[in-house]
ROPA-740048 format. One record per residue (C-alpha): residue in one letter; x, y negated, z; residue number from 0. Coordinates in steps of 0.5 Angstrom, whole numbers. Each point is the difference from the previous one (the first is absolute). Layout:
<sites>
(site "A" (X Y Z) NUM)
...
</sites>
This chain:
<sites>
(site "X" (359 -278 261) 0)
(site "X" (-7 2 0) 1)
(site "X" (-3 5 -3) 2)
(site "X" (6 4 0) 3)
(site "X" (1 6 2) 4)
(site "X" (7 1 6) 5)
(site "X" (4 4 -5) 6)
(site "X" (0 -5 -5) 7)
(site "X" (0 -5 5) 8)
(site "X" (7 3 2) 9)
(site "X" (2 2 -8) 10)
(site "X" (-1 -8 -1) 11)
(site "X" (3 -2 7) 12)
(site "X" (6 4 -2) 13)
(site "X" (7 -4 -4) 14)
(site "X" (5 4 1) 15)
(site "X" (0 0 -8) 16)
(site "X" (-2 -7 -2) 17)
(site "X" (5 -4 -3) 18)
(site "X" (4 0 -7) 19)
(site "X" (7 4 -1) 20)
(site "X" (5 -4 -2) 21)
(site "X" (3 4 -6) 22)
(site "X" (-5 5 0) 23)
(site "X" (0 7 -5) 24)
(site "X" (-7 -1 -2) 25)
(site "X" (-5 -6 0) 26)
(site "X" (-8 2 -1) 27)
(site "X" (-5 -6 -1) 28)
(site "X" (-8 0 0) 29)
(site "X" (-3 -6 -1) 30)
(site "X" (-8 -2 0) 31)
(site "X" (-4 4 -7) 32)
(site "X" (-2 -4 -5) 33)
(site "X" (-6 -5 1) 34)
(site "X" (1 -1 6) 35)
(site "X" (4 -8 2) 36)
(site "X" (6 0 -1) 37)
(site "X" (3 6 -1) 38)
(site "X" (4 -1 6) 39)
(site "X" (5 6 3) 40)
(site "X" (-4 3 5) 41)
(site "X" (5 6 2) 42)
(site "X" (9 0 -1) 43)
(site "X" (3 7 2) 44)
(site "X" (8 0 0) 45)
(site "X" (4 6 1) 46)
(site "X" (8 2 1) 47)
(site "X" (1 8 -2) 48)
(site "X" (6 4 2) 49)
(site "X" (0 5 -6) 50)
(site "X" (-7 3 -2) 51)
(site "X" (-2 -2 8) 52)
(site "X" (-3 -7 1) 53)
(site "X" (3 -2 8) 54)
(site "X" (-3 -7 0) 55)
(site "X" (-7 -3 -2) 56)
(site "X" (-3 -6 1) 57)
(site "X" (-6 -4 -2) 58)
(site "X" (-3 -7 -1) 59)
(site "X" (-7 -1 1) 60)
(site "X" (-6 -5 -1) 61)
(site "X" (-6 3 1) 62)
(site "X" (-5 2 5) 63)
(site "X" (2 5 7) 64)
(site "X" (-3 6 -5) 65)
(site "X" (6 -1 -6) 66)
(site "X" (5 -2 7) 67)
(site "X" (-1 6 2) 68)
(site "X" (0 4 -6) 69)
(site "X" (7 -3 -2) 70)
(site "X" (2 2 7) 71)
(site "X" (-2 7 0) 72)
(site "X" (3 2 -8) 73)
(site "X" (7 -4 2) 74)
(site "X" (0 5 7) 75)
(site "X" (-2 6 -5) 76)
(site "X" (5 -3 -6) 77)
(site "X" (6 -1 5) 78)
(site "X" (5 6 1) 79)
(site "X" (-4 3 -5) 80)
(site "X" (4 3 -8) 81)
(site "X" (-2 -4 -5) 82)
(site "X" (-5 6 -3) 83)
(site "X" (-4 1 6) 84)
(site "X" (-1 -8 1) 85)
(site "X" (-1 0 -8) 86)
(site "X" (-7 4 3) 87)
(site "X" (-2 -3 5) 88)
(site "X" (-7 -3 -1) 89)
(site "X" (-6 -3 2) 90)
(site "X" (-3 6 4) 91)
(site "X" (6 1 4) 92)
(site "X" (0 -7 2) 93)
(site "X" (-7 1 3) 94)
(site "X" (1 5 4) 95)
(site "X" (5 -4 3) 96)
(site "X" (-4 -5 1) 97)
(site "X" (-6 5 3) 98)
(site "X" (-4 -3 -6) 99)
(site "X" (-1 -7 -3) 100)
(site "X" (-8 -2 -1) 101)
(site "X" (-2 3 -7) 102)
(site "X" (-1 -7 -2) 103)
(site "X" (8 -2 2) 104)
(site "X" (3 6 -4) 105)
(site "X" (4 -4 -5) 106)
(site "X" (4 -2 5) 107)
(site "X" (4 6 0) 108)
(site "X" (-1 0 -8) 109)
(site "X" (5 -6 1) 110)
(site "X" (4 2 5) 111)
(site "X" (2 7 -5) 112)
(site "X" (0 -4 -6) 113)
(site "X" (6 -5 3) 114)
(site "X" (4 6 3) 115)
(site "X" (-1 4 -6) 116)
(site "X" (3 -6 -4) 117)
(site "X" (5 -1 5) 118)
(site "X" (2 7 -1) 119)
(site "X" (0 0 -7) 120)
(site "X" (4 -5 -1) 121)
(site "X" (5 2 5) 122)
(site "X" (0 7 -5) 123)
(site "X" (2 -5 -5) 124)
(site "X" (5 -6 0) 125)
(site "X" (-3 -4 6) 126)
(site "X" (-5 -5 -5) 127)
(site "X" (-6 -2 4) 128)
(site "X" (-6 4 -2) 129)
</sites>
């Protein structure tokens, strides 16, 4: 992985919270934006809630070690977390836990934040896909 840095190295090389759930509470998904080929989905959070506080999280990913990272970084920040305290992480919090990403890689986090978000609404809802 050239190019980045230890702390994202780690981020990404971490799997503790990769999978799918079976039968989750709330499923979020972020797919490619508009224009670019295929419109495929590139991120997919699934969590399982006890009451207002989310007790697993897991992600599926495709994408570069950046957006690997991010995902790891918002499900260890989500998991454990009340449904309203994971309602308001967002893409600052996960660059701090990666120690930063390039300016140019940004959007990774935006992505990883966009999909838990969905994960979390849903949860709050009735369990559709976001």
């Amino acid at each position: 992985m050239n190019g980045y840095s230890d702390t994202i190295r780690k981020w990404a090389a971490d799997d503790s919270h990769t999978g799918i759930l079976n039968n989750p509470d709330g499923t979020g998904e972020v797919g490619l934006e508009a224009g670019e080929a295929g419109r495929k989905l590139a991120v997919r959070f699934t969590l399982k809630r006890n009451g207002a506080r989310i007790n697993q999280v897991r992600y599926q990913v495709f994408g570069c070690g950046f957006t690997i990272a991010a995902c790891a970084a918002a499900a260890e920040l989500a998991e454990g977390a009340s449904l309203e305290k994971a309602r308001a992480i967002d893409a600052r919090q996960i660059d701090a836990a990666l120690e930063g990403l390039p300016a140019e890689r940004d959007y990774c986090a935006g992505i990883a934040v966009k999909a838990l978000q969905a994960a979390v609404k849903s949860a709050e809802t009735d369990g559709t896909i976001e």
